[in-house]
C-alpha positions as CSV (number, residue, x, y, z in Angstrom):
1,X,0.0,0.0,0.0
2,X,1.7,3.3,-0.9
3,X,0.2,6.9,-0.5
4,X,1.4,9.8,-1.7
5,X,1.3,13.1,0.0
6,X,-1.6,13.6,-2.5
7,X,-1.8,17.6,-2.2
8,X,-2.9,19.9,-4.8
9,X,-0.8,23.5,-5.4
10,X,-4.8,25.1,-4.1
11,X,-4.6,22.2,-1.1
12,X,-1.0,23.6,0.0
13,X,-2.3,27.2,-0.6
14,X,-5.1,26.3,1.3
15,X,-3.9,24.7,4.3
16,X,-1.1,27.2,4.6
17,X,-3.7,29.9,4.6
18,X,-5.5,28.3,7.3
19,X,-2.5,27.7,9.5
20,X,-1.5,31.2,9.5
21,X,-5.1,32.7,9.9
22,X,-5.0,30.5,12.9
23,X,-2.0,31.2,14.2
24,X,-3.0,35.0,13.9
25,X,-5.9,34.8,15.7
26,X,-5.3,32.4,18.6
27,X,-7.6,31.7,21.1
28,X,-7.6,30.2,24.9
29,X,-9.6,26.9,26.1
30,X,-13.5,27.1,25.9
31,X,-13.1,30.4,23.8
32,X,-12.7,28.8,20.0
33,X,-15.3,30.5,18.9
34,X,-14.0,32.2,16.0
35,X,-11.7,29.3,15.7
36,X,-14.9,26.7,14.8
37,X,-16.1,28.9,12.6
38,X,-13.1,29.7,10.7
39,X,-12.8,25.7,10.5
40,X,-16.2,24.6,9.9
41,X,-15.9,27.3,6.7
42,X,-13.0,25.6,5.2
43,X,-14.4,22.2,5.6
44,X,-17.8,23.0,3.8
45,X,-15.8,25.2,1.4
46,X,-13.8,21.7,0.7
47,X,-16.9,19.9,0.3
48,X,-17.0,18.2,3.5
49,X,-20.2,18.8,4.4
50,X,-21.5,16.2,7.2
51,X,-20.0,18.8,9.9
52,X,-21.4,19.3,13.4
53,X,-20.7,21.3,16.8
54,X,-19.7,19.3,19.5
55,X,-18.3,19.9,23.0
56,X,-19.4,23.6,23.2
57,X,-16.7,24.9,20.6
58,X,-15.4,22.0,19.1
59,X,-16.6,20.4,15.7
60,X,-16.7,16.9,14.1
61,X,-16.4,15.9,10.3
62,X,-17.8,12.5,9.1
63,X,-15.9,11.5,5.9
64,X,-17.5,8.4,4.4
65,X,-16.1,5.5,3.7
66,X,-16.5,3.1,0.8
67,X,-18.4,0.1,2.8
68,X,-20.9,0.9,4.7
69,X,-20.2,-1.6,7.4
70,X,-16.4,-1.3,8.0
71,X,-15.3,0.2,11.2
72,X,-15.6,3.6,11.4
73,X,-11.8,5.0,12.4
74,X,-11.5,8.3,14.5
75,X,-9.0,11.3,13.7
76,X,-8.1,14.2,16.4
77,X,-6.8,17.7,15.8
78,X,-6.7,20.0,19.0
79,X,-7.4,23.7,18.4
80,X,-6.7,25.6,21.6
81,X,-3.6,28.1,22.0
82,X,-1.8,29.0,25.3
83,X,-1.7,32.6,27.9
84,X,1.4,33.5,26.3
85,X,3.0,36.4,24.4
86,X,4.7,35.7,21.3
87,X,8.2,36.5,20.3
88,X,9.1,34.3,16.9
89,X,8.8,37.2,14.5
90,X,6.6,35.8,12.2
91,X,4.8,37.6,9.7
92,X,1.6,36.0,10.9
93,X,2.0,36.4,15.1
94,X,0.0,36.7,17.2
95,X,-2.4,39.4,17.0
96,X,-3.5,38.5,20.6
97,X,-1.8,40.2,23.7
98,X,-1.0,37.2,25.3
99,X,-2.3,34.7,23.8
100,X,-0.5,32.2,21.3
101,X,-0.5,29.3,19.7
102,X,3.0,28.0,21.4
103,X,2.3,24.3,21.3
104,X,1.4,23.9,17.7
105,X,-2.1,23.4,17.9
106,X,-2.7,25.8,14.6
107,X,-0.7,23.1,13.0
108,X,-2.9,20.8,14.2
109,X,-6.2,21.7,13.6
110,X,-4.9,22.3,10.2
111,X,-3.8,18.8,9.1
112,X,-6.5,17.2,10.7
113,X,-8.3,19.6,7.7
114,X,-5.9,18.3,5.7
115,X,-6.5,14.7,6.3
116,X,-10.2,14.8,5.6
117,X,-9.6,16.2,2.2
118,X,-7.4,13.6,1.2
119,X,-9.6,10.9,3.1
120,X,-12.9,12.5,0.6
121,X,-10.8,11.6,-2.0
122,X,-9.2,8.8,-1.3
123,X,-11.5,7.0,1.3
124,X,-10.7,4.3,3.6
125,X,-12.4,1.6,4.0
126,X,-14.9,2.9,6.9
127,X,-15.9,6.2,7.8
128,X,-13.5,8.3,9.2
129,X,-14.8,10.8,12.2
130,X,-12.4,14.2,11.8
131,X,-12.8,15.3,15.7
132,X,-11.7,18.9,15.9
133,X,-11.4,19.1,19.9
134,X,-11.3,22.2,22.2
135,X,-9.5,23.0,25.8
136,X,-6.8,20.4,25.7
137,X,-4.5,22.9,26.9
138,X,-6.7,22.5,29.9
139,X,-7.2,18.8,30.0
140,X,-10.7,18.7,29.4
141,X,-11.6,18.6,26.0
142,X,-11.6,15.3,25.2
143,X,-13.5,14.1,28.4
144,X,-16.5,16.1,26.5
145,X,-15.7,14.6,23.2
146,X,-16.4,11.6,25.3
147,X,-19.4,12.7,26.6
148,X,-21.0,13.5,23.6
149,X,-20.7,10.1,22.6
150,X,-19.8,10.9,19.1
151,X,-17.2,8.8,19.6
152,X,-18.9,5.4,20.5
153,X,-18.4,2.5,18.1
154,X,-15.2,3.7,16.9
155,X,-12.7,1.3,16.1
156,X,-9.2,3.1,16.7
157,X,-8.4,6.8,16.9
158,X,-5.3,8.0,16.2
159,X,-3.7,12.0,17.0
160,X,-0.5,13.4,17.2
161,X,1.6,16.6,17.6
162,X,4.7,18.5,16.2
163,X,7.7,18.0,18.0
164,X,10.7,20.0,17.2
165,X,12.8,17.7,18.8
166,X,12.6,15.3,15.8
167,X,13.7,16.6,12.1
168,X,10.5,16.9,9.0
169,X,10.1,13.9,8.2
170,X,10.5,11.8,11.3
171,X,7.7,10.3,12.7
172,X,7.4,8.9,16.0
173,X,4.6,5.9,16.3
174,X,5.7,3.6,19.0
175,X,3.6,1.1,21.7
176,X,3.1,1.9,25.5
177,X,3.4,5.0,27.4
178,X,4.9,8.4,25.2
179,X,3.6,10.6,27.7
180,X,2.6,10.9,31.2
181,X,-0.3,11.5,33.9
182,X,-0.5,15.1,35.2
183,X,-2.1,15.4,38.8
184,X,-1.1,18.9,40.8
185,X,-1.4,19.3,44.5
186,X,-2.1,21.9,46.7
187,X,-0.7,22.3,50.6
188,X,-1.2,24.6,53.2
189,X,0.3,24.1,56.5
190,X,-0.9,25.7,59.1
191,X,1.0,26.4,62.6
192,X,1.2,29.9,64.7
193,X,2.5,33.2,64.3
194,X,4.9,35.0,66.1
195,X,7.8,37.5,65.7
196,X,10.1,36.5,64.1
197,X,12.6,37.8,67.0
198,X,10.9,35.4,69.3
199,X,10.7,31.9,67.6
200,X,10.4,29.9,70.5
201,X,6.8,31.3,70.6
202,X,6.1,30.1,66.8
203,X,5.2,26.9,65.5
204,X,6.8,28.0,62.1
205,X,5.2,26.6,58.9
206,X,8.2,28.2,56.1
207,X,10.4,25.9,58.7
208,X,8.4,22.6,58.1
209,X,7.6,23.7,54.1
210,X,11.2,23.9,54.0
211,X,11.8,20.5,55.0
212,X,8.4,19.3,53.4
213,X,10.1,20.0,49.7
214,X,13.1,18.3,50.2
215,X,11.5,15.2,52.0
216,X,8.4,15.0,48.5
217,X,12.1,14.4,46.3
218,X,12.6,11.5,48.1
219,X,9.5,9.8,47.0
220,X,11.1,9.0,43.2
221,X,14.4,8.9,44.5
222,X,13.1,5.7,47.6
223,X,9.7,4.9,47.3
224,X,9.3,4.7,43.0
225,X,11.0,1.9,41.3
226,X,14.4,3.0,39.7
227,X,12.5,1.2,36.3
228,X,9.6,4.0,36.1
229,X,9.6,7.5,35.8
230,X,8.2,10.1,38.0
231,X,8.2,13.5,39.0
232,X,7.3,15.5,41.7
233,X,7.9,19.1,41.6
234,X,6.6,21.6,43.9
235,X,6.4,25.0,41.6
236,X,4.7,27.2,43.8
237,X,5.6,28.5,47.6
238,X,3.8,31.1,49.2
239,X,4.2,31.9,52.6
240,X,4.7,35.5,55.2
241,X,4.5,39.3,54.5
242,X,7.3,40.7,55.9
243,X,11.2,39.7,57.4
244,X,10.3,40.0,61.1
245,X,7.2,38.7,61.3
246,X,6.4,34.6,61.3
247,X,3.6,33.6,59.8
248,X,0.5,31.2,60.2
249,X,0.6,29.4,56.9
250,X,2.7,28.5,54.0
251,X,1.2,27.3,50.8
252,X,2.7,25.0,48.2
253,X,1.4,24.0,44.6
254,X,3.1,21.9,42.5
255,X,2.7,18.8,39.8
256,X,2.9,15.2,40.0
257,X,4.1,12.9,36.5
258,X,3.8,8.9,36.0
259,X,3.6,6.4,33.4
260,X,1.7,3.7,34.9
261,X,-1.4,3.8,37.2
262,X,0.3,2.0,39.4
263,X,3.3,4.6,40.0
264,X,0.7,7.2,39.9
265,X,-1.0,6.3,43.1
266,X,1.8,6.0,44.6
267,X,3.4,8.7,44.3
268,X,0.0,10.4,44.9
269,X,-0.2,8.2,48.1
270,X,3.3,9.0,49.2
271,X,2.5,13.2,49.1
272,X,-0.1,12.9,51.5
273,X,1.7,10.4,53.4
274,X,5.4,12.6,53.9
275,X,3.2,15.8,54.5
276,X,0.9,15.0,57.0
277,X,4.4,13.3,59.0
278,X,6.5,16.5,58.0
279,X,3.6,18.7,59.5
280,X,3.1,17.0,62.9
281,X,6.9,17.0,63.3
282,X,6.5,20.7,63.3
283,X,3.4,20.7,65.3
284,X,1.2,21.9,62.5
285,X,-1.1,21.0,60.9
286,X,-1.8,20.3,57.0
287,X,-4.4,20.3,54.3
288,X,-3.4,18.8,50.8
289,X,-5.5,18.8,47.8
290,X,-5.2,16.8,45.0
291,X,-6.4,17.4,41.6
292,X,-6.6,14.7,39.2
293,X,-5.6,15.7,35.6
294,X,-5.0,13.2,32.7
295,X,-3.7,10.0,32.6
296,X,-1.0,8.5,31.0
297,X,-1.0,9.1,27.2
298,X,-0.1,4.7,26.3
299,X,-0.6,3.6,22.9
300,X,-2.1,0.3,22.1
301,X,0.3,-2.7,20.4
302,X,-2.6,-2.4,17.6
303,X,-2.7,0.9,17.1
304,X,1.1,2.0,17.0
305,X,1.1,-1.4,14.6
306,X,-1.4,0.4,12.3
307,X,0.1,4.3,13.3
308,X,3.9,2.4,12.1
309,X,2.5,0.8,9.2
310,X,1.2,4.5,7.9
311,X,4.1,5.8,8.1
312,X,5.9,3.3,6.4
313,X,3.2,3.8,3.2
314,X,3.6,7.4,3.2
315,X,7.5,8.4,4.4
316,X,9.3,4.9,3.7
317,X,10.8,2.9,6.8
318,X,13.9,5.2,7.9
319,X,11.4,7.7,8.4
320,X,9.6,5.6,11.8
321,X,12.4,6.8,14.9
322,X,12.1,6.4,18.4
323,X,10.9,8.5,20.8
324,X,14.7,8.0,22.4
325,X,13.2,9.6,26.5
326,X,10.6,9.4,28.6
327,X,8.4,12.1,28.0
328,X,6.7,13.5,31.2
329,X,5.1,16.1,29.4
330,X,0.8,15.2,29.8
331,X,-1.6,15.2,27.0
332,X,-5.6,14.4,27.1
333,X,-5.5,12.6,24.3
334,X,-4.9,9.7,27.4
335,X,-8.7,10.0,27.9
336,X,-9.4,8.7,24.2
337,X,-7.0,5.6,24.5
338,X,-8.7,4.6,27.9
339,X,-11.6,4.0,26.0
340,X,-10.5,3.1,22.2
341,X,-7.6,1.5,20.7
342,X,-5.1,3.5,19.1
343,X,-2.1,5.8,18.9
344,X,-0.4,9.1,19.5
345,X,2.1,10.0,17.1
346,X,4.8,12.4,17.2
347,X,5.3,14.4,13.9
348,X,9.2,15.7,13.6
349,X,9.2,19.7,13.3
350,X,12.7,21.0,13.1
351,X,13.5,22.8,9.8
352,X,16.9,21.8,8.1
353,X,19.3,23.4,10.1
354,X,16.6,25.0,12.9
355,X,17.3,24.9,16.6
356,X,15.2,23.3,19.5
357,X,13.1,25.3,20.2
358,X,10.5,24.5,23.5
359,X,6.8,24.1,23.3
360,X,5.1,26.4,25.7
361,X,7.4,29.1,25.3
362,X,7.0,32.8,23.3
363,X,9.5,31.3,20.2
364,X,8.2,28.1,19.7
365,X,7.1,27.5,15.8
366,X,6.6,24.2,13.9
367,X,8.3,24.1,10.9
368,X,5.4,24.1,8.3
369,X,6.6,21.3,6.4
370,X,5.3,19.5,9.5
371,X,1.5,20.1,8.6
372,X,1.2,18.4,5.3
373,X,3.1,15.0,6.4
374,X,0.9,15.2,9.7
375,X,-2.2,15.2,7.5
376,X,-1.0,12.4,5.0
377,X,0.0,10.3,7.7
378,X,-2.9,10.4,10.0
379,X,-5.1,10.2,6.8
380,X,-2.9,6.7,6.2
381,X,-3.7,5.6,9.7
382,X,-7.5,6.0,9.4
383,X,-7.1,3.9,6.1
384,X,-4.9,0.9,7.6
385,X,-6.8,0.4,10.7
386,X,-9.9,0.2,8.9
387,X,-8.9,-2.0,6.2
388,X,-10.1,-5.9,6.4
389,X,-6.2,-7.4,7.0
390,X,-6.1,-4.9,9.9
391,X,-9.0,-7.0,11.8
């Protein structure tokens, strides 16, 4: 099986077009508006026109297939942009204050575009669901995708996002976890004032926060197997108002990362656990709050089998390269693969010659080269895993 990029010179024009007017006019979580619009437009202008509003400001696309009773295959493209203030340059910043598309998500909104105009040309076997998904930036997105049940019966779904880590042209499509589970906590410990010339007459909380952060690193570092990664990071201390003066509380925010379920509870388990021992060495007392956030982003042997295969039939075998780390970085595309088979790529977005350049940080740009592979291969992956051998 072999598929061409398959683009048209109005396709590239096209799809550039909408990449930049994106880009250009970015917009947070659960505020897409003019986003959905600007995408449900280009759709029905491509002749796409089974397209409906989901999930408050996100859209779905069905592209048919050619048999009626093959598995219908799922495609995501994430739309939101980031509280950030851009400083690439690019003819086509930002025209925001503050906001910005600094994790690629214009990219990705635009091949998942992409993809359904080659799939209306080229169908797979099944219809192919083209989910254009808000507020992932937030982690909540695809929990409502879920909801709307749009998504029920679907055989595999497959996503995936630039990474300029990896050269155009590379494409990451492995099995297991590729990203991790994001939980944040909150503490406040609470003790007693004093001045801060008479100690003695304080139960000091910045005392026992101080010793609380360096007693949370030794959860990876003695509790977590050496074999699994984890992260606890406290990111956020808050504590007193002026030198001489002890205060009553000291607050502390930070994130927890795991791979497995298993290393996420307890490293969960193990927070709680050191804080409430920490505080009553100090004689004070503690509160922690923990917000659950995604889970593990781990691809399914299937589905990375089918994700691999697509990019062999569209880039050739050297372009398939490991993912090489452990990313801890968290993705709610995790939700999705709970619930359906499938597979979350990695799409290489370095320019010849280009630097590494963060996500999530006012210079971040995907090379643009990056968009029309995206769309090709995800378009490949609806095709595999709906394709009779693939059962």
């Amino acid at each position: 099986m072999t598929a061409p990029l398959g683009f048209t010179a109005d396709d590239h024009r096209l799809l550039t077009e909408l990449r930049r007017d994106l880009h250009r006019h970015p917009e947070l979580s659960w505020n897409e508006t003019r986003t959905q619009e600007r995408l449900e437009r280009v759709l029905r202008y491509s002749g796409i026109i089974d397209v409906r509003r989901i999930a408050r400001t996100g859209l779905v696309a069905r592209i048919r297939g050619r048999d009626a009773g093959a598995p219908v295959i799922a495609l995501r493209g994430d739309i939101d942009a980031l509280p950030i203030t851009e400083a690439t340059g690019l003819d086509f910043s930002s025209a925001t204050d503050g906001v910005m598309h600094a994790c690629g998500h214009d990219v990705h909104a635009s091949w998942a575009v992409g993809a359904a105009l080659l799939l209306s040309r080229a169908p797979a076997a099944g219809d192919v669901l083209v989910v254009l998904q808000p507020a992932e930036e937030v982690g909540e997105g695809a929990r409502e995708v879920l909801a709307s049940g749009v998504l029920d019966g679907v055989r595999a779904i497959f996503g995936a996002h630039v990474d300029r880590r990896f050269a155009v042209g590379e494409v990451v499509a492995q099995a297991g976890p590729v990203a991790a589970s994001v939980d944040t906590f909150h503490i406040v410990l609470t003790g007693e004032g004093a001045h801060g010339a008479r100690p003695q007459e304080a139960r000091d909380p910045i005392v026992g926060a101080a010793e609380l952060i360096g007693s949370l690193q030794t959860i990876v570092s003695r509790r977590l197997d050496p074999a699994l990664p984890g992260v606890v990071t406290v990111g956020v201390i808050h504590a007193g108002s002026a030198s001489n003066i002890i205060p009553e509380s000291a607050e502390l925010m930070g994130t927890i990362r795991a791979t497995t379920a298993v290393s996420r509870a307890l490293l969960v388990g193990e927070l709680q656990r050191i804080t409430h021992a920490v505080a009553g060495t100090h004689g004070l007392t503690a509160e922690v709050l923990i917000s659950d956030g995604t889970p593990a982003v781990v691809n399914s042997p299937d589905g990375a089998a089918w994700a691999a295969q697509a990019v062999r039939d569209v880039l050739g075998e050297r372009a398939l390269v490991p993912l090489g780390t452990t990313n801890m970085g968290g993705e709610d595309f995790a939700f999705y693969l709970e619930k359906i088979p499938g597979c979350f790529l990695r799409v290489g977005a370095r320019e010849a010659g280009g630097e590494h350049r963060a996500a999530h940080t006012p210079r971040f740009y995907p090379a643009e080269d990056a968009l029309f592979i995206g769309a090709s291969v995800l378009a490949q992956c609806a095709r595999v895993a709906g394709s009779p051998s693939s059962v």
